[in-house]
Biopython code that builds the backbone (N, CA, C, O; Angstrom):
import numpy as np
from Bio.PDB.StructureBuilder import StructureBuilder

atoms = [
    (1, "UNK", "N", (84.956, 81.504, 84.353)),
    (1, "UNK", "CA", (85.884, 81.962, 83.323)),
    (1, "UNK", "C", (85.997, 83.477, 83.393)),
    (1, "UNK", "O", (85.030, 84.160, 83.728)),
    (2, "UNK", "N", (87.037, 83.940, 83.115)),
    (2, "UNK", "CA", (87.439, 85.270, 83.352)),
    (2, "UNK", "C", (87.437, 86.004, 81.790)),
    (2, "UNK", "O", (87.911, 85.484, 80.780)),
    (3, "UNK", "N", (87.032, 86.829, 81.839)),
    (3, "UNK", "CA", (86.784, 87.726, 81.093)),
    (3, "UNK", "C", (88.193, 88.767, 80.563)),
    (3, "UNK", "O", (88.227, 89.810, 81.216)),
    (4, "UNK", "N", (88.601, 88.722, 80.182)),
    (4, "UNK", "CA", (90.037, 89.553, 80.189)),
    (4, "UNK", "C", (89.931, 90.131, 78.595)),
    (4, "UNK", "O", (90.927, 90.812, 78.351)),
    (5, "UNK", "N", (89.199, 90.065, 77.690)),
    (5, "UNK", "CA", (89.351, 90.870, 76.922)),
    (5, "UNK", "C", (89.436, 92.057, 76.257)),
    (5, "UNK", "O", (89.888, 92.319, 75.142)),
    (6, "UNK", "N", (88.559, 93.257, 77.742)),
    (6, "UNK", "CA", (88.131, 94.572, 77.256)),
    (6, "UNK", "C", (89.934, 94.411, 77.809)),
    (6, "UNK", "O", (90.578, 93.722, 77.018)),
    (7, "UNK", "N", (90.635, 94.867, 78.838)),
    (7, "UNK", "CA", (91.996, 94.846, 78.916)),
    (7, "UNK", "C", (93.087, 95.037, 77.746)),
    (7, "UNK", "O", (93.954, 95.910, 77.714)),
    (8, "UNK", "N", (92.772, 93.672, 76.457)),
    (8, "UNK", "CA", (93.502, 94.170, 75.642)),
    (8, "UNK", "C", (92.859, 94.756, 74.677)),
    (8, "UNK", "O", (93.589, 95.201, 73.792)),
    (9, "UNK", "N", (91.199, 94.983, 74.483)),
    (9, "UNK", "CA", (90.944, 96.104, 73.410)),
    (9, "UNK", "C", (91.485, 97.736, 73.956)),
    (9, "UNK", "O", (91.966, 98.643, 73.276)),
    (10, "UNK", "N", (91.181, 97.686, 75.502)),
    (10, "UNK", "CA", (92.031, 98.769, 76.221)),
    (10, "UNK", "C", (93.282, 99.561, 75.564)),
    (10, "UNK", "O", (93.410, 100.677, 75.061)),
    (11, "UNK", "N", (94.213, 98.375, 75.822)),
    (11, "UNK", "CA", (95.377, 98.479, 74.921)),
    (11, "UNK", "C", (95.494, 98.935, 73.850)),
    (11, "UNK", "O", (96.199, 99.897, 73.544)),
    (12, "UNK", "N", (94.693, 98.179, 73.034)),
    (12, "UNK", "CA", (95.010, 98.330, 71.928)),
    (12, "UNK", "C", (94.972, 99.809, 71.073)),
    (12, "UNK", "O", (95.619, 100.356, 70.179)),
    (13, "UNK", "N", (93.199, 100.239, 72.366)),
    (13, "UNK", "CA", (92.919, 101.503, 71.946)),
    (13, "UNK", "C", (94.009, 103.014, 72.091)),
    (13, "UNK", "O", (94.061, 104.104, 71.522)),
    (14, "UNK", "N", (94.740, 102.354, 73.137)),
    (14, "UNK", "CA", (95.395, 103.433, 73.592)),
    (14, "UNK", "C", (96.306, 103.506, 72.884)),
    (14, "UNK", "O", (96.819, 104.624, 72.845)),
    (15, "UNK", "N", (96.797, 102.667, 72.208)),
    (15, "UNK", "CA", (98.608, 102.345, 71.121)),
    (15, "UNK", "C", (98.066, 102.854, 70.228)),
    (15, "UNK", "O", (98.794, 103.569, 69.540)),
    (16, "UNK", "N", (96.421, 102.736, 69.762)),
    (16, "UNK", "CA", (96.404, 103.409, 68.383)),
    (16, "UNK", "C", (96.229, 104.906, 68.458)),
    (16, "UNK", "O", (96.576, 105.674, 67.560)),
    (17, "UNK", "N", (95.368, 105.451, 70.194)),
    (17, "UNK", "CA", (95.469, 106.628, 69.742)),
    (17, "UNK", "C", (96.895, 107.328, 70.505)),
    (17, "UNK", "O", (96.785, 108.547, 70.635)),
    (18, "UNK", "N", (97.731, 106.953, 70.837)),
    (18, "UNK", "CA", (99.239, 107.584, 70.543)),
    (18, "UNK", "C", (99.864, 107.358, 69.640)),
    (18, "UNK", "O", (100.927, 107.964, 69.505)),
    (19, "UNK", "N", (99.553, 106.641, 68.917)),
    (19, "UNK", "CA", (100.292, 106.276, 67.310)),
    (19, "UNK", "C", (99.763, 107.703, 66.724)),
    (19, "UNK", "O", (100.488, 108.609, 66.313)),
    (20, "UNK", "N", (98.454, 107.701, 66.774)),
    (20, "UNK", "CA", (97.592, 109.164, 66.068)),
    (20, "UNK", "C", (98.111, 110.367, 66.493)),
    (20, "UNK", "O", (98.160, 111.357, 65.762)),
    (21, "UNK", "N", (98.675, 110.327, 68.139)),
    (21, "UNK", "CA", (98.899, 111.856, 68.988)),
    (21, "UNK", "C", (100.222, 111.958, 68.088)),
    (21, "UNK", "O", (100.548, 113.030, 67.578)),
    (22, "UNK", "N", (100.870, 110.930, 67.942)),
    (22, "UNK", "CA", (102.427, 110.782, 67.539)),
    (22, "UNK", "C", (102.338, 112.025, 65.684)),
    (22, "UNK", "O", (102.767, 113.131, 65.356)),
    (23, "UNK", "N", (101.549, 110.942, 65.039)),
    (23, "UNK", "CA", (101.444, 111.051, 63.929)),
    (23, "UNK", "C", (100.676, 113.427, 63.303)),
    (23, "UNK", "O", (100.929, 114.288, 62.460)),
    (24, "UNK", "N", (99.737, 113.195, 64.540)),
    (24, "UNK", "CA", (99.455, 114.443, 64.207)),
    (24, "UNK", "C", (100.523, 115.715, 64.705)),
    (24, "UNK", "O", (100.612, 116.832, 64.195)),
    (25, "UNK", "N", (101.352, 115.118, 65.955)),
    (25, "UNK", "CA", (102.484, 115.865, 66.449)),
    (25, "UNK", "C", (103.206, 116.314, 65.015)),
    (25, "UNK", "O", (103.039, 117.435, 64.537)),
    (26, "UNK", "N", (104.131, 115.161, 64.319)),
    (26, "UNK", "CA", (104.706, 115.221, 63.175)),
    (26, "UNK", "C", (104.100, 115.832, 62.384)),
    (26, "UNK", "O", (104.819, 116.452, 61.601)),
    (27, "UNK", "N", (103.216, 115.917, 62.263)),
    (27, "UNK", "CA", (102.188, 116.957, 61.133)),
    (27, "UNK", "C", (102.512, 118.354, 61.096)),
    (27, "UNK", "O", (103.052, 119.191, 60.373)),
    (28, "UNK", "N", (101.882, 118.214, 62.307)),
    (28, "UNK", "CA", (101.940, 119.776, 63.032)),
    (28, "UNK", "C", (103.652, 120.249, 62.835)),
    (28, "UNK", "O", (103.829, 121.195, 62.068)),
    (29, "UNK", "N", (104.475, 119.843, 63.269)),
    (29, "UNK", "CA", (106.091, 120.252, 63.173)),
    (29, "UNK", "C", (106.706, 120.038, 61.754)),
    (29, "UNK", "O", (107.887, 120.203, 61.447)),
    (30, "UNK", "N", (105.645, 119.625, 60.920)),
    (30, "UNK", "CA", (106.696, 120.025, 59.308)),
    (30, "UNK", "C", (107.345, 118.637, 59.239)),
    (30, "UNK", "O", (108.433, 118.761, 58.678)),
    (31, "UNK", "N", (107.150, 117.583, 59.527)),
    (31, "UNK", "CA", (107.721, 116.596, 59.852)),
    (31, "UNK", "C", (108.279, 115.653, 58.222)),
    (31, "UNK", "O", (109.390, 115.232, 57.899)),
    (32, "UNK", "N", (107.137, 115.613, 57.609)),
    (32, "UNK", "CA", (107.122, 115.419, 56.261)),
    (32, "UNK", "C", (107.130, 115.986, 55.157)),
    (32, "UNK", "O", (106.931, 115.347, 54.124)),
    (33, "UNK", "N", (107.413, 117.582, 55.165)),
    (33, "UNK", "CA", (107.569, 118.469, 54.335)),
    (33, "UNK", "C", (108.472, 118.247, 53.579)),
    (33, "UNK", "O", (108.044, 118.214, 52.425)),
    (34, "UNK", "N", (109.949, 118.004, 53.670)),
    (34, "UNK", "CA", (110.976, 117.686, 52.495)),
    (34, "UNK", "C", (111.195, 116.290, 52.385)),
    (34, "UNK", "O", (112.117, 115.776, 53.019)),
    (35, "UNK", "N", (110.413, 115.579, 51.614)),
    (35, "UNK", "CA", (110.501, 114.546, 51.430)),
    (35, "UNK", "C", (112.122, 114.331, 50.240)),
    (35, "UNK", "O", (112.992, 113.529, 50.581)),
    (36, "UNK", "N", (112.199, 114.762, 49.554)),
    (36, "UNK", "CA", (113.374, 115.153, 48.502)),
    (36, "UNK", "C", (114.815, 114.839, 49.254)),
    (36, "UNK", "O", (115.619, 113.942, 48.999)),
    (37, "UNK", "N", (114.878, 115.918, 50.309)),
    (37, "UNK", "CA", (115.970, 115.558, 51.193)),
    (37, "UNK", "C", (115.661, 114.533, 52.563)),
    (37, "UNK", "O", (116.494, 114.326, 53.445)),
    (38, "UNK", "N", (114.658, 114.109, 52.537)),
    (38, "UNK", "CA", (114.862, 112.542, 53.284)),
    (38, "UNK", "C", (115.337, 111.495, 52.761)),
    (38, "UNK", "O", (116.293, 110.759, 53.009)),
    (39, "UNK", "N", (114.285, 111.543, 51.764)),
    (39, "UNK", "CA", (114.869, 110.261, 50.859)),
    (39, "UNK", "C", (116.337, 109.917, 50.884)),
    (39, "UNK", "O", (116.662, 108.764, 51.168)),
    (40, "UNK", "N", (117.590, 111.169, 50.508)),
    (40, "UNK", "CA", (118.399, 110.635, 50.167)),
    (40, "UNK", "C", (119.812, 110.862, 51.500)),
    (40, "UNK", "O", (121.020, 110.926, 51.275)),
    (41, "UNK", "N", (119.117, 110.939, 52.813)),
    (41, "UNK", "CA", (120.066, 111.352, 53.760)),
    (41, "UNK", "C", (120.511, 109.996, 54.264)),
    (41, "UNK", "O", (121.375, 110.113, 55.133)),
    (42, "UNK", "N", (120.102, 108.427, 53.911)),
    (42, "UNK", "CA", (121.009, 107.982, 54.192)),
    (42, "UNK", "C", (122.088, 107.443, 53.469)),
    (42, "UNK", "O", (122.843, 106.533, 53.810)),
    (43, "UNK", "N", (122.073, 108.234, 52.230)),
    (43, "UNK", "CA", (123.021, 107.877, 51.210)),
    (43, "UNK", "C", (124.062, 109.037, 51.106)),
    (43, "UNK", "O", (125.099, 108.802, 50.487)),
    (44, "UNK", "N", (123.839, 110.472, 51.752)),
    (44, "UNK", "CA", (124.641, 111.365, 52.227)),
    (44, "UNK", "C", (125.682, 111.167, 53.348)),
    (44, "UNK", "O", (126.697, 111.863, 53.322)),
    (45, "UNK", "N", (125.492, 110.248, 54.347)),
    (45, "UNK", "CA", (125.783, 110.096, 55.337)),
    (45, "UNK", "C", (126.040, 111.366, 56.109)),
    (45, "UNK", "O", (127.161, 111.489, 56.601)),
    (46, "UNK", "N", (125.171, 112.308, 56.278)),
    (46, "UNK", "CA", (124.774, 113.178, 57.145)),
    (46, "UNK", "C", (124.098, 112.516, 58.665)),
    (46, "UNK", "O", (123.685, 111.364, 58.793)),
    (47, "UNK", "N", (124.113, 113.312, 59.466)),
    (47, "UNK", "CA", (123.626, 112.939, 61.173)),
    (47, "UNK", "C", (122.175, 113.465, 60.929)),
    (47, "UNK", "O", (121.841, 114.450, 60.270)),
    (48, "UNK", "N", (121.504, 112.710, 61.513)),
    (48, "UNK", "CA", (120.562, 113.857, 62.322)),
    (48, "UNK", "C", (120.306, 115.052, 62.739)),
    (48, "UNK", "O", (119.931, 115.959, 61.996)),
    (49, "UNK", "N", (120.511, 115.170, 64.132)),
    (49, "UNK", "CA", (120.777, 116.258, 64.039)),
    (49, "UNK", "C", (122.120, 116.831, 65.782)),
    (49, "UNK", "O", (122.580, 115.862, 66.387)),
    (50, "UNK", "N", (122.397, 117.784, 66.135)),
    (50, "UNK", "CA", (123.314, 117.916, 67.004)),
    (50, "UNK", "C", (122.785, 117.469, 68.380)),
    (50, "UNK", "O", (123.722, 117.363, 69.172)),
    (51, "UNK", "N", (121.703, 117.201, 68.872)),
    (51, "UNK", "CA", (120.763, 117.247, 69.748)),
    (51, "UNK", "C", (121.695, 115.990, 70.911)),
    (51, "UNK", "O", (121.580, 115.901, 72.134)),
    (52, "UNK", "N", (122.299, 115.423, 70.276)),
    (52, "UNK", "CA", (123.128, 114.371, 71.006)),
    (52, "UNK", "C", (124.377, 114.182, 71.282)),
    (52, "UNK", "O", (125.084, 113.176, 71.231)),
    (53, "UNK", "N", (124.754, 116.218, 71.849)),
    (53, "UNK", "CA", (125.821, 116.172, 72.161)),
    (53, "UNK", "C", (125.525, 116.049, 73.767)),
    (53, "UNK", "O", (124.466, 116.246, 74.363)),
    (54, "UNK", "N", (127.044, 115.586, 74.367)),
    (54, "UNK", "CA", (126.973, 115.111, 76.261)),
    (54, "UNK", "C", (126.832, 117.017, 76.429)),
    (54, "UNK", "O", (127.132, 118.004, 75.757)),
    (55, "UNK", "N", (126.000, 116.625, 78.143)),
    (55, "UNK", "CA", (126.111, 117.882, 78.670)),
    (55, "UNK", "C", (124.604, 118.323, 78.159)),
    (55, "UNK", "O", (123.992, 118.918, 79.047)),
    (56, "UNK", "N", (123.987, 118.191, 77.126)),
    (56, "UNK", "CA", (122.963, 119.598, 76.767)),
    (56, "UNK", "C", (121.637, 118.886, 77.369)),
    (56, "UNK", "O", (121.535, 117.696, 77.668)),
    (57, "UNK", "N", (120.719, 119.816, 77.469)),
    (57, "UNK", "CA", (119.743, 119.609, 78.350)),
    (57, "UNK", "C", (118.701, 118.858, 77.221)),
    (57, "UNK", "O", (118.608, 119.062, 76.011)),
    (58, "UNK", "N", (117.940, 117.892, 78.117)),
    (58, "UNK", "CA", (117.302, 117.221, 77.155)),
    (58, "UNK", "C", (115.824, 118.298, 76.746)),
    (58, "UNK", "O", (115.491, 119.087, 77.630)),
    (59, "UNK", "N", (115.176, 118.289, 75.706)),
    (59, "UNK", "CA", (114.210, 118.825, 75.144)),
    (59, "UNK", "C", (112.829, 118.664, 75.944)),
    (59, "UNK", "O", (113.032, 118.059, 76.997)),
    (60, "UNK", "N", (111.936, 118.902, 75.825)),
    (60, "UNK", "CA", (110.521, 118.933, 76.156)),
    (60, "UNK", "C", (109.975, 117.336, 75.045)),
    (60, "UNK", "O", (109.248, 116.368, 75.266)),
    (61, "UNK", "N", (110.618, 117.696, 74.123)),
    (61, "UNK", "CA", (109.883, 116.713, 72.988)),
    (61, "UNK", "C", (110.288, 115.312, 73.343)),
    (61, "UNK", "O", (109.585, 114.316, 73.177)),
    (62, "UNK", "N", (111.601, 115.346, 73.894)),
    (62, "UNK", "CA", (112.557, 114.016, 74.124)),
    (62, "UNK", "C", (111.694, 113.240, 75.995)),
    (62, "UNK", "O", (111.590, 112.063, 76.340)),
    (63, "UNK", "N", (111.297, 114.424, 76.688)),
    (63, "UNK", "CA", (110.490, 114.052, 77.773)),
    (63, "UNK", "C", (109.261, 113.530, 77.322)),
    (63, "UNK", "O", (109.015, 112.395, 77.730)),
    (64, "UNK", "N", (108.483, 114.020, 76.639)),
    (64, "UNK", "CA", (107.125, 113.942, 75.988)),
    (64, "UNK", "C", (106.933, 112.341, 75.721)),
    (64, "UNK", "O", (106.060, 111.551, 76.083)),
    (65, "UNK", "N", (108.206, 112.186, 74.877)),
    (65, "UNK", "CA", (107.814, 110.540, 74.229)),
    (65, "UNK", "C", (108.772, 109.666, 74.739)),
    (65, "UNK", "O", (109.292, 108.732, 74.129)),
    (66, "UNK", "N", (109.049, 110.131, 76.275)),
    (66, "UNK", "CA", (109.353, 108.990, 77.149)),
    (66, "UNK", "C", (108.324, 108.796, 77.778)),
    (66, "UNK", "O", (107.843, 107.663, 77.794)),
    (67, "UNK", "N", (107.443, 110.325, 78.769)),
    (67, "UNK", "CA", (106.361, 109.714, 79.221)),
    (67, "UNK", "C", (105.388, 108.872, 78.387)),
    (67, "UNK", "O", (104.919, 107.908, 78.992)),
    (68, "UNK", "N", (105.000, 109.040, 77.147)),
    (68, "UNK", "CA", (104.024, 108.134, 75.935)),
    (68, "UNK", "C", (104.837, 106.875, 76.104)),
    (68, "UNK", "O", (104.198, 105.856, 76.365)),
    (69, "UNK", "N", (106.334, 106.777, 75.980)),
    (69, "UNK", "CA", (106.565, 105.199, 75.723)),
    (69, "UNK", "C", (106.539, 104.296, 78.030)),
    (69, "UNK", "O", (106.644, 103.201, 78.582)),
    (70, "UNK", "N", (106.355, 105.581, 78.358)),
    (70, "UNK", "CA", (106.511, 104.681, 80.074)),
    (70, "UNK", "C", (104.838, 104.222, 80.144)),
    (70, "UNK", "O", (104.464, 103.126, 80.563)),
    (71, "UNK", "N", (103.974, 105.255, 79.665)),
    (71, "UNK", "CA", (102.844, 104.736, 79.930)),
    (71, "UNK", "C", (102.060, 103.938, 79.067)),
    (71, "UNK", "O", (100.852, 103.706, 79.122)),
    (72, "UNK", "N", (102.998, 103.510, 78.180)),
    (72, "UNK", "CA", (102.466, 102.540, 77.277)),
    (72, "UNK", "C", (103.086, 101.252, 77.664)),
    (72, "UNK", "O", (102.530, 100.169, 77.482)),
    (73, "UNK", "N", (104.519, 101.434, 78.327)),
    (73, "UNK", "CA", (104.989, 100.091, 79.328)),
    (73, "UNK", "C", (104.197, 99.886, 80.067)),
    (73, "UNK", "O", (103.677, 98.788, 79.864)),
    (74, "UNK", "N", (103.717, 100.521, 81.056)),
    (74, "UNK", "CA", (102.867, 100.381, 82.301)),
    (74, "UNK", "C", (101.812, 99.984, 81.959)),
    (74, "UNK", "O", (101.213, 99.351, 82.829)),
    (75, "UNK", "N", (101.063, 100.157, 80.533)),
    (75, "UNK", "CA", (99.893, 99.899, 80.229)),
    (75, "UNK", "C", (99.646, 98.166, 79.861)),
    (75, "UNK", "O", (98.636, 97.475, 79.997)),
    (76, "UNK", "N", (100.880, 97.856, 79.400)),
    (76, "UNK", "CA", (101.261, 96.604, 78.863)),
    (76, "UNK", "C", (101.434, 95.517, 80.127)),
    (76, "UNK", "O", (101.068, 94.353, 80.291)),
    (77, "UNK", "N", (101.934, 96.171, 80.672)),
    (77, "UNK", "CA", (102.553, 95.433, 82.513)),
    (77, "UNK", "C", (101.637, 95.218, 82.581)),
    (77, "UNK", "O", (101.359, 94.153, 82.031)),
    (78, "UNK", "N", (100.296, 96.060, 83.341)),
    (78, "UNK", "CA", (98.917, 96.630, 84.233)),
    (78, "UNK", "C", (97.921, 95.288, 83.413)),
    (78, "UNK", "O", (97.273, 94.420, 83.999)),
    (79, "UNK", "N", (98.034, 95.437, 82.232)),
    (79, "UNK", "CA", (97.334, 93.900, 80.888)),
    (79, "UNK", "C", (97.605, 92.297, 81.557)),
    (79, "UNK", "O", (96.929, 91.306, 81.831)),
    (80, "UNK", "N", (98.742, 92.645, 81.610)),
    (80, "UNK", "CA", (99.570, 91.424, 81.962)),
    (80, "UNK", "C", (99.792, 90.993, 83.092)),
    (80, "UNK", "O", (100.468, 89.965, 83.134)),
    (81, "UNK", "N", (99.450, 91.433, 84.058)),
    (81, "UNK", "CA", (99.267, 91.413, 85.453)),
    (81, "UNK", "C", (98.033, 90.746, 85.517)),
    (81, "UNK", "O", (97.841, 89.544, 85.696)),
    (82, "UNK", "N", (97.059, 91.818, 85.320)),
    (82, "UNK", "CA", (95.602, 91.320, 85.528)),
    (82, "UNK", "C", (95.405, 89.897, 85.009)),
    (82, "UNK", "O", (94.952, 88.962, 85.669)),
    (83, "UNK", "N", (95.825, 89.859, 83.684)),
    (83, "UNK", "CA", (95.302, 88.859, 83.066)),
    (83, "UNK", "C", (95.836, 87.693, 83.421)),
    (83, "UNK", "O", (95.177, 86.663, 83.281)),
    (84, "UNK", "N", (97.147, 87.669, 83.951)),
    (84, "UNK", "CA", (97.803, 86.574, 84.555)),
    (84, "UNK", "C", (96.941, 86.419, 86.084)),
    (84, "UNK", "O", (96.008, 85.647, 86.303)),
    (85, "UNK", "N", (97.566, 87.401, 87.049)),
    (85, "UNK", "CA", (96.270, 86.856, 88.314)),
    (85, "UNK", "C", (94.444, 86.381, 87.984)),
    (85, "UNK", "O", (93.787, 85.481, 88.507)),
    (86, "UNK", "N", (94.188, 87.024, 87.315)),
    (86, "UNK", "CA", (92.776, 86.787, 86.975)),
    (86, "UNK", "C", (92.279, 84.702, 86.200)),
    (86, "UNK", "O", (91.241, 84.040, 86.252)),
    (87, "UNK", "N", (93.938, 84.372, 85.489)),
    (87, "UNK", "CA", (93.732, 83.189, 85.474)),
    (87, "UNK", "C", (93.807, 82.285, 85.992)),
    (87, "UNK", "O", (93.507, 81.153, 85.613)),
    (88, "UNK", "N", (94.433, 82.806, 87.433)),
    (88, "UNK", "CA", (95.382, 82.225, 88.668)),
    (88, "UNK", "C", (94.450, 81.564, 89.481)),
    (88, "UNK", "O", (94.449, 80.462, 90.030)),
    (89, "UNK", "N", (93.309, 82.905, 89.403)),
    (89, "UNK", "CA", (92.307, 83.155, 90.555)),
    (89, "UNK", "C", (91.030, 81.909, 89.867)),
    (89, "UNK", "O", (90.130, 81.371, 90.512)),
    (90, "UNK", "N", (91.308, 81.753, 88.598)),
    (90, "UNK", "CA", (90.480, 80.830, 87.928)),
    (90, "UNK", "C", (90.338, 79.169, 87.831)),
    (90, "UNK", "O", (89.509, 78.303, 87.550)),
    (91, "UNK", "N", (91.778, 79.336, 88.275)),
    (91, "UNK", "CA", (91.763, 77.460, 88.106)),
    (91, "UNK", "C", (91.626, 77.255, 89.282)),
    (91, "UNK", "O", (92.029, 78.067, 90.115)),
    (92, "UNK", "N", (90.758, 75.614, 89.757)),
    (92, "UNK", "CA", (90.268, 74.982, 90.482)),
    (92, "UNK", "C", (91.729, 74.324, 91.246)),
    (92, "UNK", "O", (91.632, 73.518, 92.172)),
]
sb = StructureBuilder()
sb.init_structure("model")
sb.init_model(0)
sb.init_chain("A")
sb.init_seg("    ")
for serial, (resi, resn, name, xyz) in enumerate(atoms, 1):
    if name == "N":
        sb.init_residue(resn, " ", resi, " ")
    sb.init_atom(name, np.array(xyz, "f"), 0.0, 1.0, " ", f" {name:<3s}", serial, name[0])
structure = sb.get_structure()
């Protein structure tokens, strides 16, 4: 019998601590400071923000949490791989 469980505590550990990198990022940038004018921006129907006009160069921040969301794909794949061959390799 195959053992495949550290794999997804693996996982799991890693989603929680980029949830945390995520969460202290937002900290750090003022993220939750005006709560007053969040609350009611989707009843303003105001945008976001301009960041999504064609042509402009994408941000550092917008790279940042593609690499966090690719290596959290890959991390998920890399789970799922193993754990699938590893049961493959198991049956008689």
């Amino acid at each position: 019998m195959v053992n495949y469980y550290p794999f997804w505590v693996l996982l799991v550990v890693l989603s929680l601590l980029a949830s945390l990198g995520g969460f202290l990022w937002a900290y750090r940038h003022r993220q939750f400071s005006d709560q007053e004018r969040a609350r009611y921006l989707p009843l303003r129907g105001e945008t976001g923000s301009e960041s999504c006009r064609p042509g402009q160069r994408i941000s550092g921040e917008v790279v940042a949490m593609a690499a966090v969301f690719g290596i959290g794909v890959a991390g998920l794949l890399l789970t799922i791989v193993t754990v699938f061959f590893a049961d493959m390799g198991a049956r008689p």
